[in-house]
C-alpha positions as CSV (number, residue, x, y, z in Angstrom):
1,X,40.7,-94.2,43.0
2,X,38.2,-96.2,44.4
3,X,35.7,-98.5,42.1
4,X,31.9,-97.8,42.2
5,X,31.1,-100.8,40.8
6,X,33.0,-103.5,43.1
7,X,29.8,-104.1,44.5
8,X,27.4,-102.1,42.1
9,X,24.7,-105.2,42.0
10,X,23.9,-105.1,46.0
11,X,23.6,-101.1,45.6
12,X,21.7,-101.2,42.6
13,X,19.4,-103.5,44.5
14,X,19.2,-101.8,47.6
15,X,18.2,-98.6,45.6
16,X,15.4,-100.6,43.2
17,X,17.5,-100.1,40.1
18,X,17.5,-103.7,38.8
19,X,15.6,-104.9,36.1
20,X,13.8,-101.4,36.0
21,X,11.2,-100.6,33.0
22,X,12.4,-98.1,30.4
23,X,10.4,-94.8,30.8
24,X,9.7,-95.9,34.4
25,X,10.3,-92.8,37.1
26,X,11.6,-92.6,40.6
27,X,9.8,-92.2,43.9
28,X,10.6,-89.5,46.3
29,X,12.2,-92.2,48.5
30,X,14.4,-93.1,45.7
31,X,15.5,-90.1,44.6
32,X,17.0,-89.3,48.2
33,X,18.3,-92.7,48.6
34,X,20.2,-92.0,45.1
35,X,21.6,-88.2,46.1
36,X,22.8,-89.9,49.2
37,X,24.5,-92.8,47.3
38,X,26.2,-90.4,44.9
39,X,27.1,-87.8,47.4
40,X,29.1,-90.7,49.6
41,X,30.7,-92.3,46.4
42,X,31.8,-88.5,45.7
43,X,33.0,-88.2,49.0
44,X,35.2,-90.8,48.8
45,X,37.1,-89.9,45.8
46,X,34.9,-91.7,43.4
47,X,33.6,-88.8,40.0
48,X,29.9,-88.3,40.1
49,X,29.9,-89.4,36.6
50,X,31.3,-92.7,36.9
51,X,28.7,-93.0,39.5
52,X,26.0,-92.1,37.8
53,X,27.0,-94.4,34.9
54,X,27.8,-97.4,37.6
55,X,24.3,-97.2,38.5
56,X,22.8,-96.0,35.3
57,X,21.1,-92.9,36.5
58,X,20.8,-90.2,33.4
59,X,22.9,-87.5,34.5
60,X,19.9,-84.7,33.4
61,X,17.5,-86.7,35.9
62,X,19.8,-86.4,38.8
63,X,20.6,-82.7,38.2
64,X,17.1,-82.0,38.0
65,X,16.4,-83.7,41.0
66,X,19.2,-81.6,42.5
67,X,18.2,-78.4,41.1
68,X,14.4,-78.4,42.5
69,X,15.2,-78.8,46.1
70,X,16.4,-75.8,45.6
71,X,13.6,-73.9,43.8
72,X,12.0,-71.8,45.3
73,X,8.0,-72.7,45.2
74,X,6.1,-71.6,42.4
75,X,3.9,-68.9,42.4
76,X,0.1,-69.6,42.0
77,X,-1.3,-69.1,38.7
78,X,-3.5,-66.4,37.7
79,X,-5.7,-69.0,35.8
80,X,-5.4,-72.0,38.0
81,X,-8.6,-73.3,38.9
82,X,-10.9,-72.2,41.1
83,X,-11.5,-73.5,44.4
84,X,-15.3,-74.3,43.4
85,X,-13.9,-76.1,39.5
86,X,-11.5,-78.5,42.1
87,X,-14.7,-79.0,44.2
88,X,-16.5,-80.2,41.6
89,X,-13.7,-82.3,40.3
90,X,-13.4,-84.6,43.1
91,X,-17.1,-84.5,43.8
92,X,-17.7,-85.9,39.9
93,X,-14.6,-88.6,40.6
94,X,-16.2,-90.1,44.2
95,X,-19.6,-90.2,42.7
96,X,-18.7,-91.9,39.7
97,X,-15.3,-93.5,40.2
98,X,-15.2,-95.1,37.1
99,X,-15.0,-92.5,35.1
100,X,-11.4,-91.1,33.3
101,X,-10.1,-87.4,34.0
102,X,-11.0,-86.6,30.2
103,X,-14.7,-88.2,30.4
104,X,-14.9,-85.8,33.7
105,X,-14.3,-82.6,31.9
106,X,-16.4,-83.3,29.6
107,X,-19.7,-84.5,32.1
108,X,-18.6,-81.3,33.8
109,X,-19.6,-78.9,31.2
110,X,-23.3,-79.8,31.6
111,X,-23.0,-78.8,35.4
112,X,-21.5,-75.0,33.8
113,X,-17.7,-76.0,34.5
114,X,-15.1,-75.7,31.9
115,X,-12.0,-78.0,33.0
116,X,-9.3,-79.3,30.4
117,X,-8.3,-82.6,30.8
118,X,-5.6,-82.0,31.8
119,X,-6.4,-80.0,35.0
120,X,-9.1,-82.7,35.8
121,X,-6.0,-85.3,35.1
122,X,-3.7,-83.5,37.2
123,X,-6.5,-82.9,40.7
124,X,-6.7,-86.8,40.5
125,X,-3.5,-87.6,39.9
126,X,-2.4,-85.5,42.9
127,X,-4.3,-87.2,44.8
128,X,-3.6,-90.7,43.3
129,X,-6.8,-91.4,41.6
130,X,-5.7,-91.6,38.0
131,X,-5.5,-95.4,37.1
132,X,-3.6,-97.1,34.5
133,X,-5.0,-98.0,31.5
134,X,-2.7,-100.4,29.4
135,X,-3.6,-100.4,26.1
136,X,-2.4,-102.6,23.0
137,X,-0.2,-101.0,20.4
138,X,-1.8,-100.2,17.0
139,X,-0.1,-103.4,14.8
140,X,-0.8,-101.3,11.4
141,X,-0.5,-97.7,10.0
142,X,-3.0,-97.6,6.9
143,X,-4.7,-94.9,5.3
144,X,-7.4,-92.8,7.4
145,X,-11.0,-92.0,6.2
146,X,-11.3,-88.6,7.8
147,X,-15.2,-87.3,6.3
148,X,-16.6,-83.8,6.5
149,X,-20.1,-84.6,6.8
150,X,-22.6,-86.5,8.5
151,X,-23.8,-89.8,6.7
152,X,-20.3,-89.7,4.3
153,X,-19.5,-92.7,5.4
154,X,-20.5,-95.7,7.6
155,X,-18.9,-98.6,9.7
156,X,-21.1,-101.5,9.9
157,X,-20.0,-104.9,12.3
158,X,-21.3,-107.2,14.9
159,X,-20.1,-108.3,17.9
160,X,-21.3,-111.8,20.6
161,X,-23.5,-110.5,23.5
162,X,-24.4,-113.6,26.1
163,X,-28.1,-113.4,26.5
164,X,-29.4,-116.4,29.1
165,X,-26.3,-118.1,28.7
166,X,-26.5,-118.5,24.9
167,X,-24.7,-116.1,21.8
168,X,-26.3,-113.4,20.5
169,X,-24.8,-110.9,18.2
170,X,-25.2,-107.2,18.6
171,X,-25.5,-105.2,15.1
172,X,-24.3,-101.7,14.9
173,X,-24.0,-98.9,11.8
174,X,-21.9,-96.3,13.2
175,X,-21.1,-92.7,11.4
176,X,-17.9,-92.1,10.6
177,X,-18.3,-88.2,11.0
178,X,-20.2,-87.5,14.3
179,X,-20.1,-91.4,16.0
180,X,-23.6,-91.4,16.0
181,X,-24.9,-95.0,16.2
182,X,-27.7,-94.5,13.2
183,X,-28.7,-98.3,13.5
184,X,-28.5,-101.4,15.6
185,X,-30.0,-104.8,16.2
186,X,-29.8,-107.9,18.6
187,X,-30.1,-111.1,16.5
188,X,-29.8,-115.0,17.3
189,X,-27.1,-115.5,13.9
190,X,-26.0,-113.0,11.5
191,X,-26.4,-114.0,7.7
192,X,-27.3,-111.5,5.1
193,X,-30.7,-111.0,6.0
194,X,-30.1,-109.4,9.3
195,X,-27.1,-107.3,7.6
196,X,-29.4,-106.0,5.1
197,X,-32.7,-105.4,7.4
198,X,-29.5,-103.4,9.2
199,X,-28.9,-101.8,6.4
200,X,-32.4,-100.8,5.4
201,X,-33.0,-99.5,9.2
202,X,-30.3,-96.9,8.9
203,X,-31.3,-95.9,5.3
204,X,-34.7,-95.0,6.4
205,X,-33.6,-93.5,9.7
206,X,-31.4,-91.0,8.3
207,X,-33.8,-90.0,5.1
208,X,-30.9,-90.9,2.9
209,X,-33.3,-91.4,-0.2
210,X,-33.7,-87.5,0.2
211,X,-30.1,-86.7,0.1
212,X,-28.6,-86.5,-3.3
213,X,-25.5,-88.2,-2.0
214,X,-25.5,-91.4,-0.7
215,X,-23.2,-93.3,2.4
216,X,-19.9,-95.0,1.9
217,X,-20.4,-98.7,3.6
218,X,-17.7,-99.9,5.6
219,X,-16.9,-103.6,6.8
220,X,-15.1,-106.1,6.8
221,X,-15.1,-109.3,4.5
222,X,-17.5,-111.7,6.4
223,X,-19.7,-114.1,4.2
224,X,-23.0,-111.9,4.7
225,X,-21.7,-108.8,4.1
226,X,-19.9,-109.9,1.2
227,X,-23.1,-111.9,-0.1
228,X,-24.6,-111.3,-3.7
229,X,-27.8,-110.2,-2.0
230,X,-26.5,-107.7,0.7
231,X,-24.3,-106.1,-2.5
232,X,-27.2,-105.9,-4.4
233,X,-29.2,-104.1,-2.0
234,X,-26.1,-101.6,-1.3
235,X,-26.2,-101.0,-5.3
236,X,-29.3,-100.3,-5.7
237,X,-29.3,-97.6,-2.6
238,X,-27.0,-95.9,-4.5
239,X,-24.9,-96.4,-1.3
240,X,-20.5,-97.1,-2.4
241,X,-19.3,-100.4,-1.1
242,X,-16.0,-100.1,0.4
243,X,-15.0,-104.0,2.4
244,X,-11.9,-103.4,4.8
245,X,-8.7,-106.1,3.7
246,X,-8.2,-108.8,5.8
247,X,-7.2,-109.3,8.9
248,X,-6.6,-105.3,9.0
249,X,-9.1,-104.5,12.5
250,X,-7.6,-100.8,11.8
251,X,-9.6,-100.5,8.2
252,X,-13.1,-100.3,10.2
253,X,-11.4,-98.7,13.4
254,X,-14.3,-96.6,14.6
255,X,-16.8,-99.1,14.4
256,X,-14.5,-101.5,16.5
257,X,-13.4,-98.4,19.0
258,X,-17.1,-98.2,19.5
259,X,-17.4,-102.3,20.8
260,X,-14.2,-101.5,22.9
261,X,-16.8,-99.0,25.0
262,X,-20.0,-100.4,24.7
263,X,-18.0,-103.5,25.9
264,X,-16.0,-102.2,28.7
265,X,-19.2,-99.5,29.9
266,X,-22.4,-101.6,29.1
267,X,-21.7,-105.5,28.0
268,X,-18.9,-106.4,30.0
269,X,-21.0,-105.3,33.3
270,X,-23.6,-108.5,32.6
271,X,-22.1,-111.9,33.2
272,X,-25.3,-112.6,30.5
273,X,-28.2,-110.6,30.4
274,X,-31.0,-112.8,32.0
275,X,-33.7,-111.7,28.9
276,X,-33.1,-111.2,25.6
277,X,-36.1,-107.9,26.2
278,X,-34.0,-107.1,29.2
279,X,-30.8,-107.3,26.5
280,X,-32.6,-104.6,24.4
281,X,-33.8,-102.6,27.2
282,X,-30.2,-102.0,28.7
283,X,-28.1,-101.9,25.4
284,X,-31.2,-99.2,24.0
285,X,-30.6,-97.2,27.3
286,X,-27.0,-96.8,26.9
287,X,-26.8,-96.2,23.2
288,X,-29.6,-93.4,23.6
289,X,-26.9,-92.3,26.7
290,X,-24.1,-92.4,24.2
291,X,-26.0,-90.6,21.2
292,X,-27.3,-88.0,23.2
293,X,-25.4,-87.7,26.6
294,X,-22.3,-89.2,26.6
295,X,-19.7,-86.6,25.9
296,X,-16.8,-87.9,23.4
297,X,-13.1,-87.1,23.8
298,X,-13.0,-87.3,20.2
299,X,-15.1,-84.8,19.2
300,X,-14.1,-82.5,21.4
301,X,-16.0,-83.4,24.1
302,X,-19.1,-82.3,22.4
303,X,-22.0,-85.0,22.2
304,X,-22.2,-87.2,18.9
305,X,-25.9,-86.7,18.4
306,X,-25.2,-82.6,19.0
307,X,-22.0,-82.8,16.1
308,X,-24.5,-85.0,13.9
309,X,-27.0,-82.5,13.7
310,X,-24.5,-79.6,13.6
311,X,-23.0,-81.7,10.6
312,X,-19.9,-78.3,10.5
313,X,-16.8,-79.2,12.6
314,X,-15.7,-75.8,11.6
315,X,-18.4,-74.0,13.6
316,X,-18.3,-76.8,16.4
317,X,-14.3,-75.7,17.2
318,X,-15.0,-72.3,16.8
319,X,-17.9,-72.7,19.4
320,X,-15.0,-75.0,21.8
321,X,-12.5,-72.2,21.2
322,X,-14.8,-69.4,21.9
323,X,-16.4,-71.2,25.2
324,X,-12.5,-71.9,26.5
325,X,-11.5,-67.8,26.2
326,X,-14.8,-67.2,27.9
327,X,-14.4,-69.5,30.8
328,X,-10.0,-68.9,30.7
329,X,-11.4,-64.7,31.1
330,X,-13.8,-66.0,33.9
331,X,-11.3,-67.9,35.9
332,X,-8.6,-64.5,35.3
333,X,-11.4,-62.3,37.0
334,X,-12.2,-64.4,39.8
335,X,-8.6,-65.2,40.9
336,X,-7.3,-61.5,40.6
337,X,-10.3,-61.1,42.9
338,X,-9.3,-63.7,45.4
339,X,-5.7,-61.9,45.3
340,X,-6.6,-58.6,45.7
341,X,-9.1,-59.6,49.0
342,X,-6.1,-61.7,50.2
343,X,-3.7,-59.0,49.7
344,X,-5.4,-55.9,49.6
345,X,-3.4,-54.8,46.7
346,X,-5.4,-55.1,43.1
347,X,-3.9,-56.5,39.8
């Protein structure tokens, strides 16, 4: 019987099969290229298993790969999108490229269109405008603060802004419960003073002296926030002080998911703001756009400033689920329509 793998290394080569990623898929090209392969290796006396396992193809992949060329095509949906939802799809995407699928459904509600992610994800993918985002594993599993309420508890941290060439720190207080930014402040050095004028700004924002219960303060164990002053201050506000341990990012991990966007959507666009009033003016102008505009994946796409005042996640899904049977009913009508005037038959 002949031996598939006398020269295995050149085929495996030739058919882009060396030093392959694990999880990595196929291309079209590749997929015919492999049939082929197997089909002459068959051909001449050689087991399609042994081939498969010469080349280290999985043996579901190829029969799946087999089996659709001879499906027949699928049928279209009843509740596939409409031809106006894709429209305004690829409109959203070529005016605003940057954007992900998931941050497109959600601008798209505002315009009246209800679009999962995943149909947004799969119009751009089809037409390869979906880009890779490589993102860095999660080094720690530790317990999560999940609240129920709005001003439950708070992340508080800084991060360097370039302002004129020189470090500045931006200050933020973010809620844990509806990713509201309640407070924030540019400063030339952070010590305890700015973190408890921080503090104090956020306190009186939020009318927390008129709420019997009082914010859980979350950060990490810097000198200022851990000063004898700052946890003075905390004590006497009747506010819980709750420091993250050390060297664990994860502790605080809404505050720092915030810097990743404000980073990657506002800061990161400035080489270094020319003005430190300029500084205030942009970073003001998005976080007024991320408070009150921007709509946030994890909150169902709904708007942090809308789910702070809400302050009931209960009856915001109940509003998510009732809007998606209203728009999946909508998109039912419509189609059976379009069928029925294509057709002439109705459903």
């Amino acid at each position: 019987m002949p031996d598939p793998g006398a020269d295995v290394v050149k085929k495996k080569d030739e058919l882009g099969l060396t030093n392959r990623d694990k999880g990595a898929t196929y291309s079209g090209t590749q997929r015919v290229r492999i049939i082929d392969r197997i089909d002459q290796l068959k051909a001449s006396g050689v087991a399609k298993s042994k081939a498969l396992k010469t080349l280290g193809i999985c043996r579901s992949s190829y029969y799946g790969w087999q089996k659709r060329e001879y499906d027949p095509p699928r049928k279209h949906s009843i509740q596939s999108l409409t031809a106006a939802e894709c429209a305004a799809i690829i409109e959203y995407k070529k005016r605003q490229p940057q954007l992900s699928h998931r941050q497109i459904s959600g601008y798209l509600r505002s315009d009246g269109f209800w679009v999962s992610p995943s149909s947004s994800y799969r119009m751009l993918k089809a037409r390869g405008w979906v880009e890779p985002r490589l993102l860095r594993e999660a080094p720690w599993k530790t317990a999560r603060y999940e609240p129920f309420r709005p001003n439950q508890i708070w992340g508080e941290d800084w991060t360097i802004i370039t302002i004129a060439g020189m470090r500045y720190y931006l200050l933020t207080i973010i809620d844990y419960f509806s990713r509201v930014i309640v407070a924030w402040g540019i400063v030339k050095s952070v010590s305890q003073r700015e973190v408890k004028d921080l503090l104090a700004l956020a306190y009186m924002s939020e009318n927390i002296d008129q709420k019997a219960s009082k914010p859980m303060i979350r950060f990490d164990q810097g000198s200022p926030n851990m000063a004898h002053s700052t946890r003075r201050l905390i004590e006497e506000l009747e506010m819980l002080f709750s420091p993250s341990r050390a060297h664990r990012p994860t502790d605080n991990a809404r505050q720092e998911r915030w810097y990743r966007t404000v980073k990657q959507e506002e800061i990161y666009c400035y080489p270094t703001y020319p003005t430190e009033q300029i500084a205030r003016y942009s970073l003001r102008k998005y976080i007024e756009e991320y408070n009150e505009r921007r709509p946030h994946q994890a909150l169902l796409n709904f708007i942090p400033g809308y789910v702070h005042r809400m302050g009931n996640k209960s009856v915001l899904y109940a509003q998510y689920k009732k809007q998606v049977q209203i728009v999946k009913e909508q998109r039912i009508a419509f189609n059976r329509s379009q069928r029925s005037q294509l057709y002439g038959v109705s459903n």
